[in-house]
C-alpha positions, 0 to 999 in steps of 0.5 A: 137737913130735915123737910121740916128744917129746911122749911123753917130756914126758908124765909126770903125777904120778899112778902106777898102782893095780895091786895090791903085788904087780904089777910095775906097782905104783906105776908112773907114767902118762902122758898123751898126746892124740891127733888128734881131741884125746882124753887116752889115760892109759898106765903107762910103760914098764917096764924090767928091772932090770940083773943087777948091780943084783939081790942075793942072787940064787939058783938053781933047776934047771927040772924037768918040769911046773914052772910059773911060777906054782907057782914063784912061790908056792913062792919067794916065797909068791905065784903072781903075783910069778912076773914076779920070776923072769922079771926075775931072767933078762931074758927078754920072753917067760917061758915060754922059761924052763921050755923045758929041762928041767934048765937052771938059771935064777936067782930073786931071793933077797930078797922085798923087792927089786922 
């Protein structure tokens, strides 16, 4: 069996214990063995959520000294849902977002969509 077959085939039914409000939350894990026979448990890859699939989405314009974690606290009431932001606009790296000051960059108007 391939690395990458055996990676794909690697699901358990155990999900990740992260708190509600990480973007992990009940992610599944994986297990895969390695050489030496060893079980390395690892959460599944995540991926974005597509722009057609985000509703009620809304807009902010970046002003100087924004921070994600500020704007997380005051769109959704909690610094640590800044990930949402970063969702809503597909970017990897979130701190590219507040690099220009004036650009407009969308939110996910809805708390309960994740």
């Amino acid at each position: 069996m391939t690395d990458l077959t055996h990676y794909l085939l690697s699901n358990t039914e155990e999900t990740a214990d992260f708190a509600s409000s990480s973007r992990y939350a009940g992610a599944p894990l994986n297990v895969m063995t390695d050489d030496r026979g060893t079980e390395r448990v690892f959460v599944s890859r995540r991926f974005l959520p597509q722009p057609a699939s985000i509703e009620n989405v809304q807009s902010m314009t970046i002003r100087e000294g924004d921070r994600l974690d500020l704007l997380g606290a005051a769109y959704y009431a909690d610094p640590t849902l800044w990930w949402r932001i970063a969702d809503a606009n597909l970017v990897q790296n979130p701190s590219e977002l507040l690099t220009i000051v004036g650009r407009r960059i969308a939110l996910h108007g809805d708390e309960g969509e994740q």
